[in-house]
Each structure stands twice: as structure tokens, then as C-alpha cells.
N, C-alpha and C positions, 0 to 999 in steps of 0.2 A: 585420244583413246576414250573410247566411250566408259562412262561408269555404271555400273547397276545402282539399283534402290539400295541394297543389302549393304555395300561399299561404301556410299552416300550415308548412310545411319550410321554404320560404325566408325567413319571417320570421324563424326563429328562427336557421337558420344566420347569415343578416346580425347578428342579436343578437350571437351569439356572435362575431362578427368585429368588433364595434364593441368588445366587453370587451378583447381584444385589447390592444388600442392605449389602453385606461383602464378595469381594469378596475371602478371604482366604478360605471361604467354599468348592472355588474348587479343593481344598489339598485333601479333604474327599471322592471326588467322587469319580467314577470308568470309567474309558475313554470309556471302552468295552461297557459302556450302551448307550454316545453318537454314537459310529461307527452304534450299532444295529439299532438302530431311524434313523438315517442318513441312509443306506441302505434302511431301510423299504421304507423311505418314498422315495427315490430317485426311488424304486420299484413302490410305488402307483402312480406316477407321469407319468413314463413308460407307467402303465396299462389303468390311467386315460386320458392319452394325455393331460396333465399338463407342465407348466413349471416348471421348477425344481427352487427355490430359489436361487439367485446368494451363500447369506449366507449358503447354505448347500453343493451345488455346489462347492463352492473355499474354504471350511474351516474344517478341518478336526478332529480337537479336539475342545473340549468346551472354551479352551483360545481366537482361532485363532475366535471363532463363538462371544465372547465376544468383543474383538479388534473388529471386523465387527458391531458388534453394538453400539456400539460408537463410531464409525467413523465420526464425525461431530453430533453426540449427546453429549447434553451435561445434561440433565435431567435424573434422574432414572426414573423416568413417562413415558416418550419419551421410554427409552428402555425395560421397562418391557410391553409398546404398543407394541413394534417391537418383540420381544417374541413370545405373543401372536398368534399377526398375522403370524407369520412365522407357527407357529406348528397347530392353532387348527383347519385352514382348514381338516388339514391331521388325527385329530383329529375325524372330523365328516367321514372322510372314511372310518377310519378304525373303530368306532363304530359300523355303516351299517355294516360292512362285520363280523365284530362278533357275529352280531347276526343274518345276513344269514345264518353263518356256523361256528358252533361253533370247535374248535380242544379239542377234550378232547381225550388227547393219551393213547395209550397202553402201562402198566408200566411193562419194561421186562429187567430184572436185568441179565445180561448173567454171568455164573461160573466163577470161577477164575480159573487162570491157564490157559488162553487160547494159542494154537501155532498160532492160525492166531487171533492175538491179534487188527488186523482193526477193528475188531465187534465191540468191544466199540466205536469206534469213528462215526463208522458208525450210532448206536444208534442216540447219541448227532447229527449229521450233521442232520440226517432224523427232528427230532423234530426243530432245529435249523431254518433250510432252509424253513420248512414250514409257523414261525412264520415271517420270513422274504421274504414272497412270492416268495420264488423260486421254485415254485411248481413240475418244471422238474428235478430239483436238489435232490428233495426227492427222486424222485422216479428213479432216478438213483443208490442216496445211499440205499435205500431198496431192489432196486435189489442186490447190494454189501453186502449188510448184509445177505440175505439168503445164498447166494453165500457162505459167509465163515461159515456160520453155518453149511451146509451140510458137507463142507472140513472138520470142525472141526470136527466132528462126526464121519465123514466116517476116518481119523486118527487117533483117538482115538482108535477103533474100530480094524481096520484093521496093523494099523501099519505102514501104507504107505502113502506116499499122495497121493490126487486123482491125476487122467490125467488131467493139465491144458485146454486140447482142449476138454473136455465134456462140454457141455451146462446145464443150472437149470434144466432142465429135468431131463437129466440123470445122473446128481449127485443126485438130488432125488429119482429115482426110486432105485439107491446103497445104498443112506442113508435108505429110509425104507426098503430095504433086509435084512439092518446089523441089522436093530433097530425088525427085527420080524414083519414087519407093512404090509407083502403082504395080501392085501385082497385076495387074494385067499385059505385063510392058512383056513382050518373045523373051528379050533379051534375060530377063531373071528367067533362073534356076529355081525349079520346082520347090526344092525344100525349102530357100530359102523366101517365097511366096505363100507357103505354110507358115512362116513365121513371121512375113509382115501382116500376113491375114490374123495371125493371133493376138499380134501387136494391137491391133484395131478392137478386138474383144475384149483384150484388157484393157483399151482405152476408155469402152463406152461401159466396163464393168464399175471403173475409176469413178467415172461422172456420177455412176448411177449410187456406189455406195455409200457416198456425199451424201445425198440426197435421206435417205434411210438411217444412216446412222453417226453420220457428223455431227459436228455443235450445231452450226450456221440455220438449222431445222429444229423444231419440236420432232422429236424421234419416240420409235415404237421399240428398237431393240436398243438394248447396252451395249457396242460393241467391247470384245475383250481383248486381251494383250496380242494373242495371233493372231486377230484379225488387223491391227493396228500394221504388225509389225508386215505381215503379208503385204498389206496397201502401200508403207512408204516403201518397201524396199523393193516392189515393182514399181513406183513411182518414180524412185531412182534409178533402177538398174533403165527403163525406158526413156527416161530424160539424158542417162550417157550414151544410149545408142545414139539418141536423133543429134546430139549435138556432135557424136563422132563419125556420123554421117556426113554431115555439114562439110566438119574440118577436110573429110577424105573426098567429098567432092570439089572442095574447093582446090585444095594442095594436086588433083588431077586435070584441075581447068575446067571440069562442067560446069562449076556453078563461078560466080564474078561474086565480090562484096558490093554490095550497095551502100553509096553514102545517103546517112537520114538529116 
């Protein structure tokens, strides 16, 4: 299950407020959930024109954040104040922006046995980066993700790998050759020729906002949270077609596996 920014903050302030009062408790946590809150918010701070907390700033695991807390405290009252105040500004931010825009992802499990085995990770980064407002970040990784879904496909298939100097384009336009998807073909169904044709628009819209507002670029716009979340989860919902495409051609006998 995916978690928001808001979720993420207040897990770990409540962590930090359980060690308080024992702190052997912080045996039990998990480091990876201070780094994410730490990130987020050193993001919201970024975005807000905030200062960034000295305690988030210089401390990077929930130990070095506890020592900073009682640094000249000597009260658990005084520190589970200082708690507080440290997180629930960032608390009421990331609420606001959860319910301007909500992320509710596209769930797309890719096959096993992948040869360009980045897909998965690109998955995870795509959802990742967005809960941690790196909005350009996603949408770099979803470019990377269609990218090797095409490859994958069009190897499978052909038995070759593609040309590394073709663009999304036109490993798309090969991948749906191999997969039987040219609208052009009698045999498809009008509507469904409308919606490979759109498929190709959102392909080359894919390639192009890489380009403009990715990391991988000096870029002129910031993209924001809907535009991130628009990109990967067209990303995804179009990398489960073309691979359940595949399986449905294959499981009908048009298409054969090729060994690589």
C-alpha cells in the first residue's frame, strides 16, 4: 500500500514520541521511515521557502535527532514540545496538498523473467519520488519505464535487442508492428483504432515531457504533483496493456517466444 507524505510525518513523529518515554523502542524501528519524512519535508521547505530545521538539517537517523533533543533538555515534556513543533508545521502542509491532489496509483505488476530487469525498480522509484515530491524524478523514471517495456517486448518477440539510438516513438511504433496493434490492419475495430491511435499520442507526449520538465534536462517549468502523477500512471496503465497484449497474443498462438 502506498503511503502519503502526511502518513510518512506522522508515523515517525509518534516514533519519536514513543522513544521518549523508553527509549529502547528505537531498536524496533525502521531508519528508512525517518530518511522518507526527513526528505519530504526538507522538499516541502524547498517548495514552501521555509527554513529547514537545524534538527533535520544536521541529523540524519532518529538517534542523532534524539541526542539533538536533548541537548540542554532535561524534561520529557520539554522534548516531546520540541517533537511536536519540529514536525506538525510540516504536518499541516502536507495535509493541504493531500487533499488538493490525491495519488492514488496505477497497480501494474510487470512478468517475471524480465531481460531488462530496471522495470521493476523503475515501478517503485515512479511511486517513491512522487510521495516524496520529486515530481521531475518521476517523470523521468516513467519515461525509463516505458522505455524498457517496449525493449522488452520488442526482444521477446524478435529475438534481438532494439537499436539503443531509437527514441519512444519509434520503439513504439515496432513494438505495436510485432504485437499486431497497426491501426491500419481491416481486421481491428474502429473504436478500438481510436484508442491505439491515442495510445501513440500519449506515447510521443511521454517522450516529449521528459524532455521539458524531467531531471535528466536543465528545465524551464517545475513540474507539480498532477502532472507527475498523470505521467506515471499513464506510464503504467500503457506498459499493462502492451505486456497483456503480448501474453493474449501469445496464449492465442500469433505470436511464438523467442529464445535470446
Amino acid at each position: 500500500m502506498i503511503e502519503n507524505p502526511y502518513e510518512i510525518i506522522s508515523k515517525v513523529k509518534n516514533h519519536l514520541k514513543k522513544c521518549v518515554s523508553n527509549y529502547e523502542y528505537i531498536k524496533q524501528l525502521d531508519e528508512s521511515e525517518y530518511t522518507k519524512c526527513r526528505l519530504i519535508i526538507l522538499r516541502l521547505c524547498k517548495e514552501e521557502g521555509r527554513e529547514i530545521p537545524k534538527v533535520l538539517s544536521g541529523c540524519l537517523d532518529m538517534d542523532e535527532f534524539l541526542t539533538y533533543t536533548y541537548d540542554g533538555i532535561r524534561e520529557n515534556s520539554e522534548a516531546l514540545l520540541f517533537i511536536q513543533e519540529t514536525f506538525n508545521p510540516f504536518l499541516d502542509i502536507a495535509r493541504e496538498r493531500s487533499i488538493a491532489v490525491q495519488f492514488i496509483p496505477v497497480e501494474f505488476t510487470p512478468p517475471k523473467g524480465l531481460y531488462y530487469s530496471h522495470i521493476e525498480s523503475e515501478i517503485k522509484k515512479c511511486d517513491r519520488k512522487i510521495l516524496e515530491q520529486d515530481y521531475a524524478g518521476a517523470i523521468t523514471n516513467a519515461r525509463s519505464l516505458l522505455e524498457g517495456v517496449l525493449k522488452e517486448i520488442i526482444l521477446k518477440i524478435s529475438g534481438t535487442h532494439p537499436d539503443p539510438k531509437k527514441d519512444l516513438v519509434k520503439l513504439h511504433n515496432d513494438a505495436r508492428s510485432y504485437l499486431n496493434l497497426d491501426p491500419s490492419k481491416p481486421e481491428i475495430i474502429e473504436p478500438l483504432k481510436q484508442v491505439i491511435t491515442g495510445l501513440a499520442s500519449t506515447v510521443q507526449g511521454l517522450g516529449t515531457i521528459r524532455n521539458v520538465v524531467g531531471d535528466s534536462h536543465s528545465r524551464k517549468y517545475e513540474p507539480d504533483a498532477h502532472h507527475a502523477i498523470l505521467v506515471v500512471n499513464a506510464a503504467k496503465t500503457l506498459a499493462s496493456f502492451l505486456f497483456g497484449t503480448y501474453e493474449y497474443q501469445i496464449s492465442k498462438g500469433f505470436l511464438k517466444k523467442r529464445e535470446v
